[in-house]
C-alpha positions in Angstrom: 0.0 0.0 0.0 1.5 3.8 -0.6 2.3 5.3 1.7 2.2 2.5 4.3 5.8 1.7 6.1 6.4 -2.3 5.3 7.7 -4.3 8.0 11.3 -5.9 7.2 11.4 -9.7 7.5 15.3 -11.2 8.6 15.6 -14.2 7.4 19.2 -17.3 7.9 21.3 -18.3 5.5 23.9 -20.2 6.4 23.4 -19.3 10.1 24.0 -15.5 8.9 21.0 -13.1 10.2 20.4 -10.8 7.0 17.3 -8.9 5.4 15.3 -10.6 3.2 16.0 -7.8 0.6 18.9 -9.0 0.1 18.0 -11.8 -2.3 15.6 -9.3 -4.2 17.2 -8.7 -7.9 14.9 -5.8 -7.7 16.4 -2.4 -8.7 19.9 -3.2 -7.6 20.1 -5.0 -10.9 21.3 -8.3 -9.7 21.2 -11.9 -11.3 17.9 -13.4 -11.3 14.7 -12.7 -13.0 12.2 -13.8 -10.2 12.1 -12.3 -7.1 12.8 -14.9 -4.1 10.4 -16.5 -1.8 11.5 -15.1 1.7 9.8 -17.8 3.5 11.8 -20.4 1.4 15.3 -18.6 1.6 16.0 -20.1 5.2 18.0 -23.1 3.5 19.5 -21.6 1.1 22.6 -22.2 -0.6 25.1 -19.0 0.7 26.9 -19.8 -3.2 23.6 -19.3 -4.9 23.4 -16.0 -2.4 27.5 -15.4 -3.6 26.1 -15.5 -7.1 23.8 -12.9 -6.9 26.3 -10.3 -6.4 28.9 -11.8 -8.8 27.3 -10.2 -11.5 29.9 -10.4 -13.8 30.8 -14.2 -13.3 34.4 -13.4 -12.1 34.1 -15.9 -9.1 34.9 -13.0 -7.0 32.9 -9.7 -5.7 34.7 -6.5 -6.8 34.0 -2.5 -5.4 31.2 -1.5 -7.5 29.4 -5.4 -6.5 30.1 -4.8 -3.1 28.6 -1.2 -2.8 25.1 -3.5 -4.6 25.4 -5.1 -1.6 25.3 -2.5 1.3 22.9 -0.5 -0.7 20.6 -3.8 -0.3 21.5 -3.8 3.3 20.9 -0.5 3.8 23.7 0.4 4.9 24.4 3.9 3.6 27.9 4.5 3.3 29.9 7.7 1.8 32.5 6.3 -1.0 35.3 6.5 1.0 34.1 5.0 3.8 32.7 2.1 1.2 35.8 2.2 -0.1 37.7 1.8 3.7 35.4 -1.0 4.8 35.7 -3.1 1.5 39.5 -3.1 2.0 38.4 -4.5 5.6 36.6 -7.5 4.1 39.2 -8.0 1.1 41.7 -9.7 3.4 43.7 -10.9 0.9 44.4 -7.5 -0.6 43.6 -8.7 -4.0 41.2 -6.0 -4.7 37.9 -8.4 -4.7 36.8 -10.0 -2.1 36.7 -14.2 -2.6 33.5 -16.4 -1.0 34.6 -16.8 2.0 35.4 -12.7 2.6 31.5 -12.2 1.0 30.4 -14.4 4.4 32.6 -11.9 6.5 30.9 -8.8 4.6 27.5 -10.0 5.3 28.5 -10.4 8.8 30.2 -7.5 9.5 28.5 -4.7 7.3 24.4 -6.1 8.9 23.7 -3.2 11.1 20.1 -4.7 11.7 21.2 -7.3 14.6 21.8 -5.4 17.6 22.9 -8.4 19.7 25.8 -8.6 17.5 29.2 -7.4 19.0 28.1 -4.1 20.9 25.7 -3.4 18.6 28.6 -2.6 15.1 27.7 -1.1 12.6 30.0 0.8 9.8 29.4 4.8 10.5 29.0 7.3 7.8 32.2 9.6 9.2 35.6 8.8 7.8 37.9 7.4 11.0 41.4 8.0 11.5 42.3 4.6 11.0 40.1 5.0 7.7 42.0 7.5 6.3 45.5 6.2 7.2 45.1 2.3 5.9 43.5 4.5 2.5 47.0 6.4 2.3 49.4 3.7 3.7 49.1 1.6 0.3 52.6 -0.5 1.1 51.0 -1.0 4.4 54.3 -0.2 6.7 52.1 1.0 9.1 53.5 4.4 9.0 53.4 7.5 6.6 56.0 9.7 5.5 55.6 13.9 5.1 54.6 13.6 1.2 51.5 10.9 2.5 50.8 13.3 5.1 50.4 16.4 3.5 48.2 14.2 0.6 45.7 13.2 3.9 45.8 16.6 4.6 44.6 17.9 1.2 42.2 15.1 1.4 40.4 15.8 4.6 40.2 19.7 3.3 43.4 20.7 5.6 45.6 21.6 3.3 48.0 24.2 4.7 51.2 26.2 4.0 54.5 23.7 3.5 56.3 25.3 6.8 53.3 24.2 9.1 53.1 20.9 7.6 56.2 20.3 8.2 55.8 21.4 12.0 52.8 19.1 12.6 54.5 16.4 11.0 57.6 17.0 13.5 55.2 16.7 16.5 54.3 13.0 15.9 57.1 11.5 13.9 59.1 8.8 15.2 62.4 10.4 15.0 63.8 7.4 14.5 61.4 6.2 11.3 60.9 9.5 10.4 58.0 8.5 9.5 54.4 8.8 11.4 52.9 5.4 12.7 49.0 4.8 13.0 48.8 6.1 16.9 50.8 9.3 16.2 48.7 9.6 13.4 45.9 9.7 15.0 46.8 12.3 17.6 47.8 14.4 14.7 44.2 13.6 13.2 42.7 15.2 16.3 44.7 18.4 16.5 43.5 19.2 12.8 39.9 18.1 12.8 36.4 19.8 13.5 36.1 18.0 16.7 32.6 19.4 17.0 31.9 18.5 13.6 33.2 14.7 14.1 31.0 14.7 17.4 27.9 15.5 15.3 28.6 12.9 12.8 28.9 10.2 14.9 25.7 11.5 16.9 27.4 12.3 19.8 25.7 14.9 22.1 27.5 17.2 24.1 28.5 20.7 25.4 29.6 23.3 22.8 30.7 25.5 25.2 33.2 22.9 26.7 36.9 23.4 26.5 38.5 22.1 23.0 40.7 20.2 24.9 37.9 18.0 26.9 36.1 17.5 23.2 39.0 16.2 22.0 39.3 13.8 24.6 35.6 12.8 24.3 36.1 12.2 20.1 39.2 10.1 21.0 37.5 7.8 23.0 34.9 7.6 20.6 37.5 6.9 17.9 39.0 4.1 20.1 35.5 2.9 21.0 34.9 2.3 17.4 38.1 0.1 16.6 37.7 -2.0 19.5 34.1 -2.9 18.4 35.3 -3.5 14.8 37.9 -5.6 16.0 35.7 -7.6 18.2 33.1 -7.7 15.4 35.6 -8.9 12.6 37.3 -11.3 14.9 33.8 -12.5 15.8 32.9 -13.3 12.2 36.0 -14.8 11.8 35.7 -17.1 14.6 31.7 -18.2 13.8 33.0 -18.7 10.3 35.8 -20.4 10.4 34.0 -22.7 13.5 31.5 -23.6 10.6 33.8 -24.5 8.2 35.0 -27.1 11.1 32.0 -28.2 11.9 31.1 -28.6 7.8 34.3 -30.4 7.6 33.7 -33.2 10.3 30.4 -33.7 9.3 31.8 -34.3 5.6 34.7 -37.1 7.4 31.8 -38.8 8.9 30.3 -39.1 6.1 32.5 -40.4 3.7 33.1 -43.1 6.8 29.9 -44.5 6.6 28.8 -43.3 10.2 31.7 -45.4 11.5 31.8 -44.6 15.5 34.8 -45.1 17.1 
């Protein structure tokens, strides 16, 4: 009916909790003529579900599939941050992500299960660590003045070569002379609309508070948000890879007749 909000129906495939939109070829322009049967999609083949996005029959999923696939899971993403969390799911750094990685996307990018690992969800806001695994292409895990000042121009801080230069004296490693992830991220802070950042991450709080105690308060944000996407990737890891185990054994027992020992 127009005009009448329709309820969303979650369905399981392969023991993953996603929306049942998902599997709807629909306007996403995905394989398939017929529109799925929600209340039949709860055995499911996850391949057949793999297919789907494969459009192009590459046996992989590649940027443009992938961003198919949050826009079916709602999951409304700016392009750099789709661009930052598909580098998170192509573990291989192959630029596509394989089968397997597709079961870790679904896991990790379905904001709709609240039980799940503190509740994760990707935000819309560009993080620190974002921005730095974008730049760090060799990833060293540090960046040197040239990287920096290309972040800089990125993020719309772009300033004169002397105070570049400054900054990126502050946090160096002397040593490296180069600027690891955790310096990085102070210097991330110092340069930033912390009130801005706040808002984007729908953080309320006092504008007339000192800059220094927001910056505090958007740093533990910031660190709030890797812990959870740790815990959530390792999570879908472990699920994962205990299924494969489990799918294994089942597989040994099988081809032993049932044998008991």
């Amino acid at each position: 009916m127009i005009g009448r909000k329709q309820r969303k129906r979650v369905v399981y495939v392969d023991g993953i909790p996603i929306e049942s939109t998902l599997l709807d070829a629909g306007e996403s322009g995905l394989k398939g003529e017929e529109k799925s049967d929600p209340t039949s999609l709860t055995a499911l083949d996850p391949r057949a579900l793999f297919d789907k996005y494969d459009t192009d029959g590459s046996g992989d999923i590649d940027f443009e599939e992938f961003k198919v696939l949050l826009h079916d899971l709602s999951v409304k993403l700016t392009e750099p941050k789709a661009r930052a969390y598909f580098k998170r799911c192509d573990r291989r750094r192959r630029g596509c992500i394989s089968f397997d990685e597709f079961r870790l996307a679904l896991y990790t990018c379905d904001p709709k299960n609240p039980e799940r690992t503190g509740g994760f969800a990707p935000g819309q806001s560009l993080a620190p660590k974002d921005l730095f695994e974008m730049f760090d292409k060799e990833e060293e895990g540090a960046i040197d003045r040239g990287t920096f000042m290309e972040v800089l121009e990125f993020i719309g801080h772009k300033m004169p070569l002397d105070k570049m230069e400054a900054l990126f004296a502050d946090y160096e490693d002397p040593e490296l002379e180069m600027m690891p992830y955790l310096q990085f991220k102070k210097a991330w802070l110092s340069v930033v609309d912390v009130q801005a950042e706040l808002r984007q991450r729908g953080e309320r709080f006092n504008r007339f508070l000192p800059p220094r105690m927001l910056a505090k308060k958007l740093a533990m944000l910031v660190t709030l948000e890797e812990k959870q996407e740790a815990l959530t990737l390792l999570e879908a890891n472990n699920t994962l890879s205990d299924e494969a185990i489990a799918a294994q054994r089942r597989e040994l027992v099988k081809e032993g007749g049932g044998i008991q020992m």
